[in-house]
C-alpha positions in Angstrom: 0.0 0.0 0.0 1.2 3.6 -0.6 1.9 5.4 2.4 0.2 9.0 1.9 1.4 11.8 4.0 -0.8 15.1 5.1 -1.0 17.6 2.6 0.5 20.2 3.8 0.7 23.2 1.1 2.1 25.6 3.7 5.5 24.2 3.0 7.7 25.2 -0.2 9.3 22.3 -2.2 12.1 21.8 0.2 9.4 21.9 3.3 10.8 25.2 4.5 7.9 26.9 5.5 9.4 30.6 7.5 11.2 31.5 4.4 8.0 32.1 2.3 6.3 33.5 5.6 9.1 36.0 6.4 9.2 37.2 2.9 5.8 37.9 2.7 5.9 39.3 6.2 8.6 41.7 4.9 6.6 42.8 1.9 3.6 43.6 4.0 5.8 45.8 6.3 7.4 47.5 3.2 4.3 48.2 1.2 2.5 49.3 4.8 5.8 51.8 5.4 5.3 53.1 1.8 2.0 53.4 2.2 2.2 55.6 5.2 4.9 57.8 3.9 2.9 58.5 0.9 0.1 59.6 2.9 2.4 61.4 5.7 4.0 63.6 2.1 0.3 64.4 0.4 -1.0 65.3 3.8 1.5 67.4 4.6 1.7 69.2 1.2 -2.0 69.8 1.6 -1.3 71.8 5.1 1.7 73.4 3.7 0.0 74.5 0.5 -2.9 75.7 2.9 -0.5 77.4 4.6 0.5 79.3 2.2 -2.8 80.0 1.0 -3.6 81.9 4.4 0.0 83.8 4.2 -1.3 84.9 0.4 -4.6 85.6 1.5 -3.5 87.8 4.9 -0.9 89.8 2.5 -3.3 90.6 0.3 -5.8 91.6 3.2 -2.6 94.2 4.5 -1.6 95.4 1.4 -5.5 96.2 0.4 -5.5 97.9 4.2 -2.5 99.7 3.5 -3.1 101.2 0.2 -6.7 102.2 1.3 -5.4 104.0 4.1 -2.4 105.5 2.9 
């Protein structure tokens, strides 16, 4: 009679199973890092371009003050 073993897919051709687990482990952790920086760069563009949307918008405000009064 054969003698069938458990099917275990987990395990790579060689039955090394924390090689293919780490790897994907460190993909996860890279594509979550990127992930988060790009959101950490457009965020903070969008309060720095704000930013400077209020600095345009309060020299304007002065410079219509100022030529009005003067």
């Amino acid at each position: 009679m054969s003698d069938f073993q458990s099917a275990d897919h987990t395990k790579g051709p060689r039955g090394q199973k924390g090689t293919s687990l780490a790897l994907r482990r460190k993909i996860s952790i890279a594509v979550l890092v990127l992930t988060i920086l790009t959101a950490m760069t457009l965020w903070l563009g969008l309060l720095g371009w704000g930013a400077m949307e209020v600095v345009l918008s309060a020299v304007s405000a002065v410079e219509r003050i100022w030529t009005s009064a003067f």
